[in-house]
C-alpha positions as CSV (number, residue, x, y, z in Angstrom):
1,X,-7.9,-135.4,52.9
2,X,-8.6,-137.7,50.4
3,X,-5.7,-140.4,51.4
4,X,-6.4,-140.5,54.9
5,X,-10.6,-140.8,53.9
6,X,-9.0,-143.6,52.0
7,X,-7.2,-145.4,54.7
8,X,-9.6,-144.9,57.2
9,X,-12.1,-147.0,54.8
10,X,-9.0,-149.3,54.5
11,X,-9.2,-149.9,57.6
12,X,-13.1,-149.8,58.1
13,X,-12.9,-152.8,56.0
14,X,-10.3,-155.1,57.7
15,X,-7.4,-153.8,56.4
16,X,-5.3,-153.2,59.6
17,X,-2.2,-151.2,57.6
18,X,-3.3,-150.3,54.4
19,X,-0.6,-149.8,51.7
20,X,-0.3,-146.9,49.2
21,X,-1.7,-149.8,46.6
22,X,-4.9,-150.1,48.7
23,X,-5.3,-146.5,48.8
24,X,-5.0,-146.1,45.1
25,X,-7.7,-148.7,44.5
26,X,-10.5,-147.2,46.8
27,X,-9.5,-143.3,45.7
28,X,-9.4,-144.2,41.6
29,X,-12.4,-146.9,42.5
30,X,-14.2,-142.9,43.0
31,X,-13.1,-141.4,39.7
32,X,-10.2,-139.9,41.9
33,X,-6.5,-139.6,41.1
34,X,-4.0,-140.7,43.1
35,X,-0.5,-139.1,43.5
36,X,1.2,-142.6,44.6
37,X,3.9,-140.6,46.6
38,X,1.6,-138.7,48.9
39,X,-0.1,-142.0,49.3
40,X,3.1,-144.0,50.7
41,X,3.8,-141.0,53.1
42,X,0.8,-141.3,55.1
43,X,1.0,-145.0,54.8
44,X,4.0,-145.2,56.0
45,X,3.7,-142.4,58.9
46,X,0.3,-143.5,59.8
47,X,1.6,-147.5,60.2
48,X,4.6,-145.7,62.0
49,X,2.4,-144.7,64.9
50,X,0.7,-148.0,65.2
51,X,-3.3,-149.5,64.5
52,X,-5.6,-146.3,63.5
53,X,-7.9,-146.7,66.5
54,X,-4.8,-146.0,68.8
55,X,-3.8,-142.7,66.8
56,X,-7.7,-141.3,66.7
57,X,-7.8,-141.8,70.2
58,X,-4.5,-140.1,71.1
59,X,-5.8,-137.2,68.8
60,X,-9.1,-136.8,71.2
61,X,-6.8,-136.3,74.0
62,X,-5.3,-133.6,72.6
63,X,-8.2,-131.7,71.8
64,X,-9.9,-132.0,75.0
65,X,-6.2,-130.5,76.2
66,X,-6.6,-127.5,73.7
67,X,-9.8,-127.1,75.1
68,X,-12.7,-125.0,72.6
69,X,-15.6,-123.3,72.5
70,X,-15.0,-119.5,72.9
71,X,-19.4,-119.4,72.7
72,X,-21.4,-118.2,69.5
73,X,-20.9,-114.6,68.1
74,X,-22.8,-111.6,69.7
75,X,-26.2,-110.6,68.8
76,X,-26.5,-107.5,67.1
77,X,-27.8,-104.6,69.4
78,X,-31.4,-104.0,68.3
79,X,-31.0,-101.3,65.8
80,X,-32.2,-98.5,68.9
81,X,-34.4,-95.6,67.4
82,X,-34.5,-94.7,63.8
83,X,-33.4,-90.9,63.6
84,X,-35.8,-88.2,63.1
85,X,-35.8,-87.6,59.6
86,X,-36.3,-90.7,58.5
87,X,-39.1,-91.3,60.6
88,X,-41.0,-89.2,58.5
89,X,-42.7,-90.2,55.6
90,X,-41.8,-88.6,51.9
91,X,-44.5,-87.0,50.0
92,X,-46.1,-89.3,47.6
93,X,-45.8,-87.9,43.8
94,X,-48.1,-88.7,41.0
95,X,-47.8,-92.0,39.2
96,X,-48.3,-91.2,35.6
97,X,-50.5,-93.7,33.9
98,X,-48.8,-95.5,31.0
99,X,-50.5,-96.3,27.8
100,X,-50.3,-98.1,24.5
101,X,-49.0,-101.8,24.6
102,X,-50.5,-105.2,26.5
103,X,-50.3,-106.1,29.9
104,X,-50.9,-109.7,30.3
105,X,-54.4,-108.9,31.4
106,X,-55.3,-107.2,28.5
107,X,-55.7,-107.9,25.3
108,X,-54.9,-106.2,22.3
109,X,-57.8,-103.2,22.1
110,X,-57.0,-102.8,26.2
111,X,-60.1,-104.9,27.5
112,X,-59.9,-107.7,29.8
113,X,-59.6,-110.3,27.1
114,X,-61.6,-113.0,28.2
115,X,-59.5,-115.4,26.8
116,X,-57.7,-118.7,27.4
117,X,-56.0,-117.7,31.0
């Protein structure tokens, strides 16, 4: 993905058919690496088929032919009614009260502290 980003900006920037050298300079210009071979492929391939403009646009002609869409997933079915025993509520047990340490409303003899909050 990287080469063709590459030769696209090539080309963006007035470079008709960009070489595997100009390809290099903008992907390593990045901090990228460049594998010079993959670069020449698509160079070479790409110049094959004549100015980029002409090979984007016979690309858009093939996906209008391959059509799309196929719409956005189905919604989910509203749950319907939760069953019977869950509809009723659990008896509540007793909370036992905790004791000894701080909160961090408390201070140290279990008052409200009154300090720097």
């Amino acid at each position: 993905m990287k080469y063709s980003a590459a030769y696209t900006l090539c080309v963006l920037g007035g470079k008709e058919a960009p070489t595997a050298a100009d390809l290099k300079k903008v992907i390593e210009s990045c901090g990228g690496e460049c594998d010079d071979e993959a670069a020449e492929k698509l160079c070479s391939e790409l110049g094959a088929k004549g100015p980029l403009g002409d090979v984007i646009a016979a690309g858009k002609d093939k996906i209008y032919e391959c059509g799309g869409g196929g719409g956005g997933g189905g919604g989910g079915d509203g749950g319907g009614a939760a069953p019977a025993a869950a509809a009723a509520p659990e008896p509540e047990e007793e909370e036992e009260e905790v004791t000894g340490g701080m909160t961090m409303f408390e201070d140290a003899d279990g008052g409200g502290g009154g300090g720097d909050y």
